[in-house]
N, C-alpha and C positions, 0 to 999 in steps of 0.2 A: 681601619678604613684605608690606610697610606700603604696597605700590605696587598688589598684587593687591586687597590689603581694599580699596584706596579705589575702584581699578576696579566691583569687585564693588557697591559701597555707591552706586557713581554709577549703576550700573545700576538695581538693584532703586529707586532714587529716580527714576530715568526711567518706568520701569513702572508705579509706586505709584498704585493710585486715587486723585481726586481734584486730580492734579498736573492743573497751567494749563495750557488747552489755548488755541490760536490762538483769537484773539478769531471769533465765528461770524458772518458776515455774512449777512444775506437776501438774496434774488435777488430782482431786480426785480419779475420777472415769474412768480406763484405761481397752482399749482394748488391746492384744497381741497375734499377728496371731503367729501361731508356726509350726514346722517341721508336716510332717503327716499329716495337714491337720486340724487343731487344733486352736483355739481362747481362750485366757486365761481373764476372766472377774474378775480385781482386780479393789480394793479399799485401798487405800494407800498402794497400794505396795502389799498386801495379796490375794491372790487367792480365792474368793467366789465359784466361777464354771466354768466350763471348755464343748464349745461347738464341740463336735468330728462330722464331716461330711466325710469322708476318705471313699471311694465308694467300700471299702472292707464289712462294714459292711451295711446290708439292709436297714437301716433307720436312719439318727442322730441322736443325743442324747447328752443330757449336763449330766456330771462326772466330779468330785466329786460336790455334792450341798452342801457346808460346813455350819454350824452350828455358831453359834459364839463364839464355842469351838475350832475351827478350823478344825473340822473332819467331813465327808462326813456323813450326814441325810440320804444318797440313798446308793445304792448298784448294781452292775451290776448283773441281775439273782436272781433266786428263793432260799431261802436253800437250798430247798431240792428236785427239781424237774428241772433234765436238760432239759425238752423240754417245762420250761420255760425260754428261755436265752434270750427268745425277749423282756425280759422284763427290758431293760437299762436304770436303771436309773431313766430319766426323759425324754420320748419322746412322738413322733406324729405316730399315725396309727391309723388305720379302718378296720374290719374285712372285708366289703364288699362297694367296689365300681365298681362298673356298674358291682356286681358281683366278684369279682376280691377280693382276699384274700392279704391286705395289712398288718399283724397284725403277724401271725405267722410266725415260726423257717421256714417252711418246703415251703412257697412259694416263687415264684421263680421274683415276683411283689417286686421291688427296689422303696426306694425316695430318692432323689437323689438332692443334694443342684449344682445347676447348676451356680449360679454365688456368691459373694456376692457385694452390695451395696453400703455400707457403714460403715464404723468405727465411732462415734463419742463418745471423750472421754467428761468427763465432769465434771463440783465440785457437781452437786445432782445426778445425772447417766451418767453410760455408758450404749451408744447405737448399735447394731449394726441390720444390716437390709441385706436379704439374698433373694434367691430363691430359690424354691425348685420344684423337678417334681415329682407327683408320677407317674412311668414307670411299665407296663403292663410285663408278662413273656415275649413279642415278641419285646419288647424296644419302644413299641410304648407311648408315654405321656399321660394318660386319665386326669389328674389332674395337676392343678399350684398351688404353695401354697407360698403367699408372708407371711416373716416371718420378724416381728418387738420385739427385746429384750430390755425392758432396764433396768441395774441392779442399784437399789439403795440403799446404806446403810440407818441405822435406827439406832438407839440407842442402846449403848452397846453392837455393834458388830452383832446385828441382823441386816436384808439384804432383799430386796426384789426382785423375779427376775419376771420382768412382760411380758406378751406375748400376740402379738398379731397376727391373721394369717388372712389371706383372702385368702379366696379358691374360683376358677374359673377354668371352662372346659378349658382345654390345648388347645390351638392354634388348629384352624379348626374342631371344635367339639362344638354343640349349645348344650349342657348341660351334664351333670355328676350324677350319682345316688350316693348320702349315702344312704343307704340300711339300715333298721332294725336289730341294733347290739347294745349288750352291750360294745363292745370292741371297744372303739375310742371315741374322737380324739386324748385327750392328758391323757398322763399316770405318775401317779408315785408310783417307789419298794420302799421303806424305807429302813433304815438300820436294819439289822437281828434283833437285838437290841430293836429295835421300834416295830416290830410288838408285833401283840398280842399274837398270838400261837407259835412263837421261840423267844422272847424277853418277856418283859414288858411293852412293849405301852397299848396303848388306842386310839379307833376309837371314834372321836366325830362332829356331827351333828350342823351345826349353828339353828337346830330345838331341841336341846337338848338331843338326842338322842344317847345312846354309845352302838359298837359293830355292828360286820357285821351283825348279824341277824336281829336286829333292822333298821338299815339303807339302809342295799344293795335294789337298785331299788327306792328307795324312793327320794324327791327332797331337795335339798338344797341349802342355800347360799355360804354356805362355809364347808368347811371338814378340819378334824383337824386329824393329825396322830401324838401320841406325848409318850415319853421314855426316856427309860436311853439310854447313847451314854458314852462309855470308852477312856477316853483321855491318857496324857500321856506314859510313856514305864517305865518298871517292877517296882521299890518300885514305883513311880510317877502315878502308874495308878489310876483313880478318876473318881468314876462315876457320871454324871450331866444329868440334864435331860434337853433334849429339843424336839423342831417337826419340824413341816410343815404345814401352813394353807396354804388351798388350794382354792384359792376366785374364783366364777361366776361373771361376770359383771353386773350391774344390766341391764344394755343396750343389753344386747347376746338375740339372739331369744329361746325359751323354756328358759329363765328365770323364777325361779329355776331350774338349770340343775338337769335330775335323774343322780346319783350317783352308778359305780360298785366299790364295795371295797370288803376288805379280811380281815382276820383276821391272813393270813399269811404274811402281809404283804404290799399291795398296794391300791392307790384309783384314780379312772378316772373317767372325767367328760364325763358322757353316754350322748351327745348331742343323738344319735338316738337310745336309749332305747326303747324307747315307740314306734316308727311309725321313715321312712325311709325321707330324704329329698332330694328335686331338688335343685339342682346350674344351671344356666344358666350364658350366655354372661352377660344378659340385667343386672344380680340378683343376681353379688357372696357374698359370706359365709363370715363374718367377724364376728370373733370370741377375745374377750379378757379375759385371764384369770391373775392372779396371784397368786407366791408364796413365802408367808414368813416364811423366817428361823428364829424360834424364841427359847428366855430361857424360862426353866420352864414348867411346861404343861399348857394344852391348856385353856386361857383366853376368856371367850366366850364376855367379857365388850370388850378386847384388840381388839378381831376378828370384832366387830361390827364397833369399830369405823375405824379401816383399811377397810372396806367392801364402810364403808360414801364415804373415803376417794379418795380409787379405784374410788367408783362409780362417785364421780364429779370430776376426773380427765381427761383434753382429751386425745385421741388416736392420733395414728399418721398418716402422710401422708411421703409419696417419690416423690421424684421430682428433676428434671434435677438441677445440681449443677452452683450456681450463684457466689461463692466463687474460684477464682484460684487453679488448680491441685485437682481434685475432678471433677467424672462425676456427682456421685448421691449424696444427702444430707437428713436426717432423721430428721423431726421437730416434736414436740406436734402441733395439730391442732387448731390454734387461738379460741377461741371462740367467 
């Protein structure tokens, strides 16, 4: 009988509220949804970049892309030209689908993150996984765009944020036009700082090549945009240099992507430079890019072996959630 009470007594003390639970560790690498519409991508605690979808502004975009000085490499807009404002950052547009001007200030064609996915924090990265619509002036959807992030820290405070998107005709539509344009898919301004023509940066080629005139329209592995960036506040201010490589996968179709860049400033990967592309149902768009925030200028040894790296790393998949409290779940693709 003295043997059941104590059973019993060790139980209800294992169950008891407020009994010691395993000490709680953080994960390295954390999501943090925010007010406005907002996801803050840290790493121990510090803010790398920050994903804004908030359906006031015409297409998302990640702000600030911090450096491992802790100060944003991008910049929201042009120096010196307001009717380029479309240029946020780091984002997704197209000047032409089925026609249709996804790209500029002045039209009236939204993309529009319609749900997200998934959160997964993690100790090599955070993930996060979203939808996205591009919607016509008349709100009708012509395009889906599933969108896979996942950020990972690197050594001494460099960072990498990787992207993957898969693009498909919107529900009840058997195909989509990307159109012949330099402008699209994904874009990034630099900090004023960085470019060439209001800063001191440098534009450089995983072909060896530096400067817009050299480069623009041409193909590459990678692209390097890299400068001074001014840290601290008044005697504390200190200028260091760092960039932005901006990797193709070896795996993406028109691997080597052609390349638009500036030398005021920005460079995207021109997937439809040269000649226009069909998406169908049977046959969508999967696309992976990356980008590292690195010290120093641009290492063309460092960018290669990151490029290896990228390229034998898997991609991901979504899929209904096997885990309690979670619909959807984000993995690396087994190989």
């Amino acid at each position: 009988m003295h043997l059941r009470v104590l059973a019993l007594f060790l139980l209800l003390f294992a169950l008891a509220p407020g009994r010691a639970q395993e000490p709680y560790t953080p994960s390295a690498c954390e999501l943090l949804p925010l007010p406005d519409q907002q996801v803050s991508f840290l790493h121990e605690g510090r803010e790398v970049t920050r994903w804004h979808f908030d359906p006031k502004y015409p297409r998302p975009f990640f702000y600030p892309f911090n450096g491992p000085s802790g100060v944003s490499l991008t910049r929201m807009g042009h120096p010196g030209a307001q009717n380029h404002d479309h240029h946020r950052s780091i984002w997704f547009a197209h000047a032409k689908v089925d026609g249709i001007d996804f790209w500029s200030e002045s039209t009236k064609a939204r993309i529009v993150q319609k749900l997200w996915h998934a959160y997964e924090d993690g100790e090599r990265e955070g993930i996060m996984a979203s939808s996205l619509g591009w919607v016509d002036e008349n709100g009708d959807e012509r395009m889906e765009q599933d969108l896979v992030v996942a950020s990972r820290p690197c050594k001494e405070g460099e960072h990498e944020l990787e992207i993957q998107i898969t693009l498909r005709p919107a529900a009840g539509r058997e195909k989509v036009e990307l159109e012949k344009s330099n402008f699209g898919l994904l874009a990034v301004r630099v900090a004023k700082s960085i470019s060439q023509h209001f800063g001191g940066g440098q534009l450089t080629s995983s072909e060896g090549l530096v400067g817009e005139e050299a480069i623009f329209g041409r193909k590459a592995a990678w692209m390097d945009y890299s400068g001074p960036i001014v840290t601290g506040i008044g005697e504390n201010r200190l200028v260091v240099t760092e960039g932005i490589t901006f990797f193709d996968h070896p795996e993406n179709p028109r691997y080597p992507t052609a390349w638009h860049v500036r030398s005021d400033g920005w460079m995207g990967a021109s997937f439809c430079l040269e000649e226009g592309y069909t998406i169908t149902k049977e046959a969508p768009l999967v696309l992976r890019y990356l980008l590292l925030a690195h010290s120093g200028d641009c290492d063309p040894d460092k960018a290669t072996e990151t490029l290896n790296e990228f390229g034998d790393r898997p991609g991901f998949v979504l899929e209904k959630a096997t885990r309690p409290h979670r619909q959807f779940e984000v993995r690396r693709i087994t190989p």
